[in-house]
C-alpha positions in Angstrom: 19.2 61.4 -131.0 21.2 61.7 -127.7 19.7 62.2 -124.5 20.8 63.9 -121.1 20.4 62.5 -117.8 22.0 63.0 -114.5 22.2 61.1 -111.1 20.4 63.0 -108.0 23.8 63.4 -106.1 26.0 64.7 -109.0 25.0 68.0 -110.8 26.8 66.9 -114.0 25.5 66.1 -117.1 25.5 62.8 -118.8 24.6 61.9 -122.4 23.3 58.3 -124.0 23.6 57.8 -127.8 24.3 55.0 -130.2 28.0 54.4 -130.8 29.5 53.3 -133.7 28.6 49.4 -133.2 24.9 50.1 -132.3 25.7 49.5 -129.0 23.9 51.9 -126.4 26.2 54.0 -124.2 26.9 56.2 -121.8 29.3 59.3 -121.4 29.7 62.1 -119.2 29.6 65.6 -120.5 31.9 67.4 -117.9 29.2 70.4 -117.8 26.2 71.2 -115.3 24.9 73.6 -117.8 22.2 72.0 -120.0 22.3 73.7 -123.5 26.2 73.3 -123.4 25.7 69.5 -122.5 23.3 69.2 -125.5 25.9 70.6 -127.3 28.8 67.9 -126.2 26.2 65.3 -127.0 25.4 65.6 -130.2 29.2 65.8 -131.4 30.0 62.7 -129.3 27.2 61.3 -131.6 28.1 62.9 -134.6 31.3 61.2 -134.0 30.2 57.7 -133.4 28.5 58.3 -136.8 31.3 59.4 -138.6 33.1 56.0 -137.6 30.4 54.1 -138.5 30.6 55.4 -142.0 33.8 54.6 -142.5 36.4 55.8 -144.7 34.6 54.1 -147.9 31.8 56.4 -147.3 33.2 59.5 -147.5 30.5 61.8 -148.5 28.5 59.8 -145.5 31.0 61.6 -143.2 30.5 65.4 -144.8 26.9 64.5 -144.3 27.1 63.8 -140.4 29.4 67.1 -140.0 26.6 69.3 -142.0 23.9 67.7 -139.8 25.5 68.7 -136.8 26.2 72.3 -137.8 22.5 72.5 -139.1 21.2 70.9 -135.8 23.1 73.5 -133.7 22.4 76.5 -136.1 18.8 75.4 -135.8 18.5 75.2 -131.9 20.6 78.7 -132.2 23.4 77.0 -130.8 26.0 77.1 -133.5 29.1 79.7 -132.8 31.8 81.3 -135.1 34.7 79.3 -133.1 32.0 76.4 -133.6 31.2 76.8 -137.3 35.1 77.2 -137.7 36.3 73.6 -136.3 33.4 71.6 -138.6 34.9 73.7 -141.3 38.3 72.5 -140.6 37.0 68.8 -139.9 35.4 68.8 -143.0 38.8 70.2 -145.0 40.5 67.2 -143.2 38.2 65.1 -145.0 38.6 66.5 -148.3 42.3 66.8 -147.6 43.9 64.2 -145.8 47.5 65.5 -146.3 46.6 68.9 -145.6 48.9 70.5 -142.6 48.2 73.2 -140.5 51.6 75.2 -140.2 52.6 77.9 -137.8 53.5 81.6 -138.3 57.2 80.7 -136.3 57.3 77.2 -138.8 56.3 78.8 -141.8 59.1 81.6 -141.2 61.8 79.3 -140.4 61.2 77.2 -143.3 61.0 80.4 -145.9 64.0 81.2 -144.6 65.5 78.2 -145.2 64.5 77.7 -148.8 65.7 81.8 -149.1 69.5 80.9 -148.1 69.8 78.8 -150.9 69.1 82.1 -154.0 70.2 84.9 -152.0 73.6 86.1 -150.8 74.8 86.1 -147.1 74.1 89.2 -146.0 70.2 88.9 -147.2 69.5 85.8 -145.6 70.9 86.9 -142.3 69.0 90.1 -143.0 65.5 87.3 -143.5 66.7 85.3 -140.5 66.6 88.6 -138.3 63.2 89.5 -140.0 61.8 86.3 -138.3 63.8 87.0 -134.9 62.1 90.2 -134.4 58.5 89.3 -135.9 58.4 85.9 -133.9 59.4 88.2 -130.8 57.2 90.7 -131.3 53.8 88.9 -131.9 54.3 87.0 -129.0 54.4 83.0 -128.5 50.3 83.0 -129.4 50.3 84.1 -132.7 53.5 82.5 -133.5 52.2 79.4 -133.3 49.2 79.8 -133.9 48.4 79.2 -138.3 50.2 81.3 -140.3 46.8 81.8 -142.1 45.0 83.5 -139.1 47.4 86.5 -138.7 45.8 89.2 -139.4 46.8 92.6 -141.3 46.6 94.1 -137.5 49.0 91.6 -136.2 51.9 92.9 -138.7 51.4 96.4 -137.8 51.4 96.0 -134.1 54.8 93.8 -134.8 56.4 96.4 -136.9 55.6 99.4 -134.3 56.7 96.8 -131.0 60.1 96.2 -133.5 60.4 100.0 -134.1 60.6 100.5 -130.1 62.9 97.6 -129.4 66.5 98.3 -127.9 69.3 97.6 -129.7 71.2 95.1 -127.4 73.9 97.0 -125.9 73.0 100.7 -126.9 70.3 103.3 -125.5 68.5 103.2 -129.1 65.6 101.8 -130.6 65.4 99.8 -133.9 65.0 102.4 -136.7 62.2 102.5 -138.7 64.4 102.0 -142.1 65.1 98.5 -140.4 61.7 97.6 -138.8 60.5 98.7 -142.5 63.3 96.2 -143.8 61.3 93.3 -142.0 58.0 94.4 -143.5 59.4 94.1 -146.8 60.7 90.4 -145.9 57.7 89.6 -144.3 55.5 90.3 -146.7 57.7 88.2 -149.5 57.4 85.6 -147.1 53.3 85.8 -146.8 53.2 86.2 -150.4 54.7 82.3 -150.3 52.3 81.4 -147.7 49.2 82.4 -150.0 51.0 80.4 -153.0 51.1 77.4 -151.1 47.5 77.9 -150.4 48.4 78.2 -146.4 47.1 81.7 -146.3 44.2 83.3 -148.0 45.4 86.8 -148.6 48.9 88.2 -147.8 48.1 90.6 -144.9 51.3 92.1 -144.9 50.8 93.4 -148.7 48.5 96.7 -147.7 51.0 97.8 -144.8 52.3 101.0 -144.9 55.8 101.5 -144.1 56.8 103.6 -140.7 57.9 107.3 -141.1 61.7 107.0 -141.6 62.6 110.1 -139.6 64.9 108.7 -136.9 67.2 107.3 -139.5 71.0 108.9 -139.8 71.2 110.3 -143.0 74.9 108.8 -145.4 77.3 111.7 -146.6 80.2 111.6 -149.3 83.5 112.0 -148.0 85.8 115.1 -149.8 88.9 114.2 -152.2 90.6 115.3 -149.1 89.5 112.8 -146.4 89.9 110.1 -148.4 93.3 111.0 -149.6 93.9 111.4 -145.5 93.3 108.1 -145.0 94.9 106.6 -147.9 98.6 108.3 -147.1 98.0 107.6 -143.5 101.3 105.7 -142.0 98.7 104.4 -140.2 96.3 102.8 -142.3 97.2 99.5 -143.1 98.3 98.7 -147.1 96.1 96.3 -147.8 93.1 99.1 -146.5 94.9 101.5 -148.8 93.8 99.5 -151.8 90.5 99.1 -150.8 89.9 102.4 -149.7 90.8 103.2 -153.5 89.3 101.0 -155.3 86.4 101.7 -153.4 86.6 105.6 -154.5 87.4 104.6 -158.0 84.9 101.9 -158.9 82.0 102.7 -156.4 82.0 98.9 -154.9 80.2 97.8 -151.3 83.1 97.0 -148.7 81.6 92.8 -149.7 82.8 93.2 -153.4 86.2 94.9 -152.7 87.8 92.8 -150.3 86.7 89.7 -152.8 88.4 91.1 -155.8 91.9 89.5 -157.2 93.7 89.4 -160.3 90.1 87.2 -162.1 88.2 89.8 -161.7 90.7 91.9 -164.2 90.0 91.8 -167.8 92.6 94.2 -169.7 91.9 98.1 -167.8 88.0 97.1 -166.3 87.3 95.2 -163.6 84.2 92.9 -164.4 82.6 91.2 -161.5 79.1 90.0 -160.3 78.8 91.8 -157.5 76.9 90.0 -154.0 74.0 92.1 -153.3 72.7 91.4 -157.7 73.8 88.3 -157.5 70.0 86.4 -157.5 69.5 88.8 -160.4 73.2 88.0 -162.3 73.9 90.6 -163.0 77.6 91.7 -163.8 79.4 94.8 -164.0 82.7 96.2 -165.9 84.1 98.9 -164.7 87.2 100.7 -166.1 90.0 101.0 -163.8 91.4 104.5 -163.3 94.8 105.0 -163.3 95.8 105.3 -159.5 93.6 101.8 -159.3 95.6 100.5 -162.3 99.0 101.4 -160.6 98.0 100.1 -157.1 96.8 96.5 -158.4 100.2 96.2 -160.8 101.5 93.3 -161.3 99.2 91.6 -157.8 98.5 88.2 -158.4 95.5 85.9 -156.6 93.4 87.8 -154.0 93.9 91.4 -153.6 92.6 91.4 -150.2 93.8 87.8 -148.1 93.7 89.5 -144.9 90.5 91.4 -145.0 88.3 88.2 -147.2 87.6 86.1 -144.3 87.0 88.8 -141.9 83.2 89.6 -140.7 81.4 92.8 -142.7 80.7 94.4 -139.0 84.4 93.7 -138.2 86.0 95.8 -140.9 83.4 98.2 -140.6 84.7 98.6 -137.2 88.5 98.5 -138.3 87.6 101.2 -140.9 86.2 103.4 -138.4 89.0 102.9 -136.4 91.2 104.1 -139.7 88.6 107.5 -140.1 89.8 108.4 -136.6 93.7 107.6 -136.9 93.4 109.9 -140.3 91.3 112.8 -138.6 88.1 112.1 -140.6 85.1 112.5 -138.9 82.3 110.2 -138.4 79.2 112.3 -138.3 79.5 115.5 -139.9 76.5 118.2 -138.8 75.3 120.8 -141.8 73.0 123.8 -142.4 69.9 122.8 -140.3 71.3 121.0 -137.4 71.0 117.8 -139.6 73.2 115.0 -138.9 75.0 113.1 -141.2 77.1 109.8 -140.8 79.8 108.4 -143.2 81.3 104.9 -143.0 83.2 102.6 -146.1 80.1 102.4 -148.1 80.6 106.7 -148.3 82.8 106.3 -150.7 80.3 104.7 -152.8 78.5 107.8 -152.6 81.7 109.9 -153.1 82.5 108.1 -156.6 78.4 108.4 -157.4 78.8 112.3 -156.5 82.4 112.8 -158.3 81.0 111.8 -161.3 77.9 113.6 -161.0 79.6 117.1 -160.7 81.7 115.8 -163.7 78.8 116.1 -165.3 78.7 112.3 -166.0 75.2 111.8 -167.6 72.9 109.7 -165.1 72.3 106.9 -167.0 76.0 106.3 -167.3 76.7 106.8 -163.8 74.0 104.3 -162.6 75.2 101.8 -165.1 78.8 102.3 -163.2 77.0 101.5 -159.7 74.7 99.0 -160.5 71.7 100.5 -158.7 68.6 99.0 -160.0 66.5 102.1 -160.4 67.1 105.8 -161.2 65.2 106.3 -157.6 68.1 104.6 -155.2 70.8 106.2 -157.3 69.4 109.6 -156.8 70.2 108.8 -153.0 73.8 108.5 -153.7 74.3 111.3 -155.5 75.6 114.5 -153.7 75.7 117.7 -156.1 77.6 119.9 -153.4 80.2 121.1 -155.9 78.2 121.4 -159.3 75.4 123.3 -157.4 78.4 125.5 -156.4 79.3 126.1 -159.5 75.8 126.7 -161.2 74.8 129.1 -158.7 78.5 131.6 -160.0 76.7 131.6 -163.6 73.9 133.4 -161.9 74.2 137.4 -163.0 75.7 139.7 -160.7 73.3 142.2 -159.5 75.6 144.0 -157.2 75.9 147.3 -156.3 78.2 149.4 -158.9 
């Protein structure tokens, strides 16, 4: 067993034990107080022990860790943090190529093995995910093991991400993108937990913030879009997207990617970017108008527009809303608020079709969407509830 001493003139503890050769030595604790001295002791023994054993004598070496926690739980000495890092030493042991890995590490590297399945727009959306989170729980828990954060940690990140500003703007994240990041987050923890670096995935039981600061998407009307297709102003090449767009229902992404490959007799069949982990292909028929306007185009439809950034031409079709007289933001019954940009007319073609009386099942087929759920989002009954409600009787005066 070690023993304590200290020298008349220096308050400090010092401790005497056996070291690993049987050689009897000396070392000072770096504490006045007794009981934590004691403490010190015994692991600076415990360790000499553990190198005496040797690495051929591995159960020798659980053995001395046990007897320390017992000696310490026994003289009431033995802490959580304690009980916690002879837990660890002993999973070292047992596990020599075991790593601890950090909440920032363990992001980056998900990330990483993410850009290789998913399309561009995902994996930046996963790369901002980690940004924010990293930001948000502060340079503690992000380094600290991804196995330690803790259910609380997640929602405090998600409300501190909800009341970030935007860089340049007056407004906060919304909570549909701080929402966005739990979702990621949690796919990431759920890979954490399968490579056995986490016990439970915290982020699972979450709830999702109220999404009531989030601009609502409206259709645009035959008329606006025709606006901005016979515009002198709008360039040709965004007169064919605009159409196509209105005709097949396509993100801004698969439009300006389409070319003469993507045309098989009067459908257009491509595998569009946001389904493309899941391969999964559309054909489309081309209306007439989108028949005449491709012709007899050969290669890419759209050269100038393919290499361009998605927040570019978002801003360039903004730019073409304006030139045509199109509104923005339109406001309706109730003060409510409603925003339209290029992927309105994805909504337009959903809602067209709708008030055609296009059966649902057909018309989500035509989109893609991947439950009956998100296309109900897209689809805008303005006209068809128009004309149900003139079936009604007439109960006027005679």
């Amino acid at each position: 067993m070690a023993t304590l001493y200290r020298y008349t003139d220096n308050p400090q503890w010092y401790a005497r034990f056996m070291d690993a050769n049987g050689k009897r030595v000396s070392r000072a604790t770096g504490t006045t107080k007794k009981r934590e001295a004691d403490k010190i002791a015994n692991d600076l023994e415990a360790k000499e022990r553990e190198k005496k054993a040797g690495a051929s004598h591995l159960p020798r070496q659980f053995a001395v860790i046990v007897e320390a926690a017992a000696r310490e739980a026994h003289a009431g000495d033995l802490t959580l943090a304690r009980a916690e890092e002879l837990i660890e030493r002993l999973h070292r042991l047992a596990d020599p190529n075991f790593r601890v890995v950090s909440l920032d590490q363990h992001l980056g590297e998900w990330v990483a093995t993410q850009e290789r399945d998913v399309s561009e727009k995902t994996a930046r959306i996963y790369k901002d995910m980690r940004r924010r989170v990293i930001a948000a729980v502060g340079p503690r828990i992000a380094a600290a093991p991804v196995g330690e954060l803790t259910k609380r940690d997640v929602e405090q990140a998600l409300s501190k991400i909800h009341k970030t500003k935007v860089k340049g703007t007056k407004r906060t994240i919304t909570a549909a993108t701080a929402n966005m990041d739990r979702s990621a987050l949690r796919r990431a923890l759920h890979a954490a937990v399968e490579a056995g670096l986490a016990k439970a995935n915290v982020a699972a039981t979450v709830r999702p913030l109220t999404q009531d600061d989030s601009t609502e998407r409206a259709p645009f009307t035959t008329a606006e879009v025709r606006a901005m297709i016979d515009s002198e102003k709008t360039p040709d090449e965004w007169k064919g997207a605009i159409l196509l767009a209105a005709h097949t229902g396509l993100r801004l992404g698969d439009v300006i990617r389409l070319g003469r490959a993507h045309v098989e007799g009067t459908n257009l069949v491509i595998r569009p970017e946001k389904t493309k982990r899941s391969r999964k292909t559309l054909s489309i028929p081309l209306s007439p108008p989108a028949l005449g306007w491709i012709g007899k185009r050969k290669g890419d439809f759209f050269p100038t527009l393919k290499g361009v950034k998605t927040g570019t031409l978002s801003t360039q079709f903004t730019r073409i809303m304006g030139r045509a007289g199109v509104a923005r933001d339109i406001t309706e019954a109730g003060d409510v608020v409603k925003r339209r940009s290029f992927h309105s007319l994805r909504h337009s073609f959903t809602s067209w079709l709708a008030d055609a009386d296009v059966h649902a099942d057909v018309r989500q087929k035509l989109t893609g969407h991947s439950s009956a759920g998100v296309h109900a989002k897209y689809t805008h009954h303005d006209e068809a509830l128009g004309r149900a409600v003139e079936l009604l009787p007439s109960f006027g005066a005679q």
